[in-house]
N, C-alpha and C positions, 0 to 999 in steps of 0.2 A: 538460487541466490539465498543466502542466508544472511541473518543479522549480523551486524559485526562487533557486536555484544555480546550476544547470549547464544548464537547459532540458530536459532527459530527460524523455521522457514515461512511463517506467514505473519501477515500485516495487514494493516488496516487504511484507505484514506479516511479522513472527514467530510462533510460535505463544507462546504462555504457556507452556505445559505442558510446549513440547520447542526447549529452545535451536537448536536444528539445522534445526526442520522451519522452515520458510518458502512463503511463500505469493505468488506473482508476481503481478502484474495491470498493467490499464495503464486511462485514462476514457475510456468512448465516450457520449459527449452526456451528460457532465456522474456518469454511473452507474461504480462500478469493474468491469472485468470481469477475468476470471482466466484468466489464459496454461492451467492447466488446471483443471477446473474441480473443485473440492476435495470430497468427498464434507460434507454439510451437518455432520455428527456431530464433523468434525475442522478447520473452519473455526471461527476465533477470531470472537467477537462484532466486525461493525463497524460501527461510531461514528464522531461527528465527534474523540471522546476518544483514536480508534485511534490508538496509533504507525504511522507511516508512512515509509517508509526510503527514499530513491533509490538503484536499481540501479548506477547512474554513479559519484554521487560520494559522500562523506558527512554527507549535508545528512539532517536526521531531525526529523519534529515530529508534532505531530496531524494528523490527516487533514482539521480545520478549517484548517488553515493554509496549504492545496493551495487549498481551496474557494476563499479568498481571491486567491489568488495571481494 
């Protein structure tokens, strides 16, 4: 899946709870996977609902709207 901006294949969540922390990943066969892999206790729930941010540019939406893309 790519941006539907700028083409980038990877993104980023936020955490809820901590403005600052973030969370990298990038889709392999359609699954997100995480640049490292976040201990399960401090990964945000994800959903097609997630905010989803591209590392690139400033294109941001639900993580449904990737799926679409």
């Amino acid at each position: 899946m790519k941006c539907p901006v700028c083409g980038c294949e990877s993104f980023y969540l936020k955490d809820p709870e901590d403005e600052f922390e973030t969370f990298d990943f990038q889709f392999r066969d359609g699954e997100p996977v995480f640049d490292q892999e976040p201990r399960e206790s401090s990964l945000p729930g994800l959903s097609e609902d997630s905010e989803t941010y591209c590392n690139r540019c400033a294109w941001h939406g639900k993580l449904a709207e990737l799926r679409k893309a």
